[in-house]
N, C-alpha and C positions, 0 to 999 in steps of 0.2 A: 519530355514534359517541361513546360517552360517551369521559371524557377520562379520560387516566392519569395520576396526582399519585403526585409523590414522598413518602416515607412516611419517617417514623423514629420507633422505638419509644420511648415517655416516657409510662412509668407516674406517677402522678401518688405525690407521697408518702404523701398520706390512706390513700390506697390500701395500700400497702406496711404502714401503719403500722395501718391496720387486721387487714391478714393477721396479723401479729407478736402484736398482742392477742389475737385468738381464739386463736390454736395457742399461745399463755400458758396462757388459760382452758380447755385441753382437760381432758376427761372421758373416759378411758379407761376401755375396759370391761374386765369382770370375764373371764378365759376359766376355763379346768378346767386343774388341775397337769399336764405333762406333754404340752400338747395339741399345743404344735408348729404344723407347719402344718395338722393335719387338718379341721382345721374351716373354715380359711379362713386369712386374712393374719393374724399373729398381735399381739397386743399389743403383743410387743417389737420388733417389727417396723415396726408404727406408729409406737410412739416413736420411733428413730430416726429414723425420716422428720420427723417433727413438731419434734425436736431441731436436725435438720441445716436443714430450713428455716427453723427460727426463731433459730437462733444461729449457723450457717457459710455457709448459701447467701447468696452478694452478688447480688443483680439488678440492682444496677446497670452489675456489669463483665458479667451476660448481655447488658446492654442495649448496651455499648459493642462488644462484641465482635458481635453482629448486626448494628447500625447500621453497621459498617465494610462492609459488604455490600448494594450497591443492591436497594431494596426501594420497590415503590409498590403505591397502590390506584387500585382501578376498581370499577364496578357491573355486572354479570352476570347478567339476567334478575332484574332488580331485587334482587341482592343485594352487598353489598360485598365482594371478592374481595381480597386481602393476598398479594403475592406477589417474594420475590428474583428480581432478573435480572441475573446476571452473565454478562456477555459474552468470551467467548474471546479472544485478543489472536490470533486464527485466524480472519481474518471470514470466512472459507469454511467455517469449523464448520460440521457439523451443530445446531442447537437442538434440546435436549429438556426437556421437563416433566416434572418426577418427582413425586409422587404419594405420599404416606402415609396413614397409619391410625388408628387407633383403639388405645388413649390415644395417641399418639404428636403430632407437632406437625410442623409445619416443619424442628424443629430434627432430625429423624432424619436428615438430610441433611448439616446443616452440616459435618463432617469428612473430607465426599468433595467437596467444592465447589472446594479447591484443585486434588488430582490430575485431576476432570472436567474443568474448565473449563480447560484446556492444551488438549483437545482438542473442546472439546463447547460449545457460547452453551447454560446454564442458566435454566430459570425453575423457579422451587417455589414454589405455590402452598400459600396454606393449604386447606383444604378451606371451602366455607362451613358453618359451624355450629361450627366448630376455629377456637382461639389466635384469631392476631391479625385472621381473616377477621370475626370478632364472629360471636354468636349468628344462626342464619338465624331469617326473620321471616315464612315459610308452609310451609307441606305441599309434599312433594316432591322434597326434596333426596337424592336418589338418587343412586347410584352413577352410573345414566346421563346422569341431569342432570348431575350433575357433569363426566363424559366430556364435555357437550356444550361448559359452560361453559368448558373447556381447551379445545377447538376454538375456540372464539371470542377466547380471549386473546392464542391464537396468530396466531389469525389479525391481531387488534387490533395484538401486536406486532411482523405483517409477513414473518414465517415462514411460509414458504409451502411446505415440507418442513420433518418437525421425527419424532423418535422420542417416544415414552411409555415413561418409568419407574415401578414400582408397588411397594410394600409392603403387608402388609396389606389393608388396605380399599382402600388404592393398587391392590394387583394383582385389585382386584375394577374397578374406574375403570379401569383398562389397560386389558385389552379393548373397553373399549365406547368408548374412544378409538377402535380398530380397526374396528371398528363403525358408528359414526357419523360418521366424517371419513375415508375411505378413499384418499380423492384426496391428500392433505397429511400422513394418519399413515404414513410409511413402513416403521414395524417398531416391535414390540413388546418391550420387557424386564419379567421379575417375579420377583419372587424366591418366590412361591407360586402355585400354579395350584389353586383350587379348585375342582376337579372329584373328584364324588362319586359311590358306587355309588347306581345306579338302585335298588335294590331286586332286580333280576332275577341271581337264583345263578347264572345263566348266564356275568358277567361275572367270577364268580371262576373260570372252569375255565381252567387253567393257570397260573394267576398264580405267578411266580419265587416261591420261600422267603422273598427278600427284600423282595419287593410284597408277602406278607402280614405282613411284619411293619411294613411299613409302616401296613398297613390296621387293623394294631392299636393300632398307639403312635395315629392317630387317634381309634381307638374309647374309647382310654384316658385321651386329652385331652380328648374329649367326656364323657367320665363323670365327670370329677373336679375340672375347669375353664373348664367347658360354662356356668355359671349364669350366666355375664358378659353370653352373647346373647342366650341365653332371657328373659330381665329387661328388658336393654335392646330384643330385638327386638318385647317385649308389651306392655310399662308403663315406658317410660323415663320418664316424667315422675314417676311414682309417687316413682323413685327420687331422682330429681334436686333433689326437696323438700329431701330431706338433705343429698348433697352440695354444692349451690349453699348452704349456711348453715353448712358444716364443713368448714373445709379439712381436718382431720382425718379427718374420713369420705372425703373425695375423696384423699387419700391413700391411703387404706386400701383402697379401692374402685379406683380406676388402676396404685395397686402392684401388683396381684395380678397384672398381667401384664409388670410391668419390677421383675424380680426384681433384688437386691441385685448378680449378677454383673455388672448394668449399668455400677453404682458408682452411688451413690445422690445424687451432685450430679447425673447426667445426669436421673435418674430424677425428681427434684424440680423440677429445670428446666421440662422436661415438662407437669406436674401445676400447676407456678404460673403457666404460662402459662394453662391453663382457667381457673385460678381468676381470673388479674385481668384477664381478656378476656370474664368469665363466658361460657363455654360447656361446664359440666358438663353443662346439659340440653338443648341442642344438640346437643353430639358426643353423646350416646346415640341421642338422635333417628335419627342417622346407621342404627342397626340397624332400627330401627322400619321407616324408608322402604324399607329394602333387601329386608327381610323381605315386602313389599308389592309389590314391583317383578316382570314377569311373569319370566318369564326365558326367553330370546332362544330362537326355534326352530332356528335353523342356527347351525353351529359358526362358529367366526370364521375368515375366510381370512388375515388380514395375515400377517407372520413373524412368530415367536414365540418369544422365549428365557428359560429359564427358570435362575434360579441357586437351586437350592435348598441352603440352610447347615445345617451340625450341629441343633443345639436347636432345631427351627423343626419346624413343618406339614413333613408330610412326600407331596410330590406323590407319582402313581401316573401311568406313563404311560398306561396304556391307559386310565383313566379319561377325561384331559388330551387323549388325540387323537378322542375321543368329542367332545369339545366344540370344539378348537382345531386344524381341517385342515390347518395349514401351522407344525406346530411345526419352528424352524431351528436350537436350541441346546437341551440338556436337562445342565445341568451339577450337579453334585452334590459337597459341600464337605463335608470335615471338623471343620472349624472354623466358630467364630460362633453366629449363633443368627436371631433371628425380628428383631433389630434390626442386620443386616448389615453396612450403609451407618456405623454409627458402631461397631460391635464391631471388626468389619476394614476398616474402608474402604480400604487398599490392594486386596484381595480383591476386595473390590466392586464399586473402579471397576476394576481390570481385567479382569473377565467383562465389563463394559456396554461399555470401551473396544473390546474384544476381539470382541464383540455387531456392535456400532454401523460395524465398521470398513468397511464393504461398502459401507452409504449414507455413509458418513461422506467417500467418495474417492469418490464422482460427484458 
């Protein structure tokens, strides 16, 4: 069994001091008067970012404040896996792995790890090809490979029931946790279920008022904010030329989808983690593989809960029981957004506590 080492974040200061220079040297571009967001992430918009990181983000009190938080590595089908493990002072918790996405990091967790872990043993994993897991180093890194590689850490750390929590690309890895370890994952959480219309008009007859206006505000996210997949699902590397040599561009490129309401230390945090772990062309990668991955012929049986938040993806059940037979929670928020877990994290952990509570007391 490969072995687990203890880990603590120390970016070197070359490093640091390197970022600082280029984002000095940036080269912003020209837009059109008046253009706003329409075109994309906007100039002023960049700057800011490029400001905040070069003159107010500290990484070194990021780095203090994570290392306060047990964190090791391991090797996972030959790739090096970076992951918190905080332990309940509840040794009868349940353990769960919770799961993020794209841009997002590890750190989309960090603010629910106090109220979890009262009741829950924690592990968050980076993903490989994300932050501090470092760049993956072959073909393959899918969603399901990754499901698998979370079975095995679990299993590596001795859990032997444990739940899956997902975001994002997380709640594309949830399931196929369910999936592939059936005996050990005992129930599912996500805060998005993507499930989509087949194509067949059949499945729109009767859909509530309010499922299609679900079906739109998607149709309207894909026409206007769609180019992030399309790019990285076809030619991630194409792109990554760029970003891997501009923190500016990888700014501007990661911002589009951790709008200012985040507060833009979060947002920055984020984005300096790809850049001093380099995995701009890695985490794209992440669509490529997904994009290639067959997709599973029967629905998933485990339990399934879903918390869907204000500004986010917006689920559709009757799509969700097409693919997922054993949905056990379908909850629906007014507040938050697509980054839950650190918008509201009261919110959050209490749908998973509130989730989790049925395994969590056998």
């Amino acid at each position: 069994m490969a072995e687990i080492r203890p880990y603590r974040i120390d970016v070197s200061q070359a490093d640091l001091d390197d970022l600082k220079a280029r984002l000095a040297r940036t080269r912003y571009t020209d837009e059109l008067p008046d253009a706003g967001e329409d075109y994309g992430v906007s100039a002023g918009r960049v700057r800011r970012m490029v400001e905040h990181l070069r003159d107010v983000f500290d990484w070194r009190a990021l780095e203090a404040r994570l290392n306060a938080f047990p964190q090791f590595t391991t090797e996972i089908d030959g790739q090096n896996v970076h992951f918190f493990h905080i332990r309940s002072a509840n040794e009868d918790a349940l353990p769960l792995v919770l799961t993020h996405g794209w841009p997002g990091t590890a750190l989309e967790y960090v603010e629910v790890i106090e109220p979890l872990s009262r009741d829950f043993h924690l592990v968050i994993p980076s993903v490989p090809g994300f932050g501090f897991s470092g760049p993956t180093t072959e073909r393959g890194w899918n969603a399901a490979r990754v499901a698998g590689a979370w079975a095995e850490l679990m299993k590596r750390l001795g859990y032997d029931r444990y739940g899956a929590v997902g975001n994002d690309g997380g709640s594309i890895v949830t399931p196929y946790i369910g999936r592939l370890d059936p005996e050990h994952a005992v129930a599912l959480h996500v805060t998005q279920i993507f499930s989509f219309p087949s194509g067949d008009p059949a499945e729109f007859e009767g859909l509530s008022e309010e499922d299609m206006g679900r079906v739109q505000f998607l149709q309207t996210f894909w026409e206007t904010m769609g180019a992030f997949n399309t790019m990285q699902s076809q030619a991630p590397q194409t792109l990554a030329h760029a970003l891997a040599d501009s923190p500016a561009g990888l700014l501007g490129w990661m911002g589009q989808l951790m709008g200012e309401e985040l507060g833009i230390d979060w947002a920055v945090s984020n984005i300096a983690v790809h850049w001093l772990y380099g995995t701009a062309a890695s985490s794209a990668r992440f669509y490529y593989e997904n994009a290639k991955l067959e997709q599973p012929a029967e629905p998933t049986t485990a339990p399934i809960g879903l918390a869907n938040f204000a500004n986010d993806f917006q689920s559709i059940r009757r799509f969700a029981e097409r693919d997922h037979k054993n949905i056990a929670q379908w909850n629906f928020y007014d507040v938050g957004g697509h980054y839950a877990a650190h918008e509201v994290p009261e919110v959050f952990a209490q749908d998973v506590r509130d989730f989790f509570a049925r395994w969590n007391a056998e």
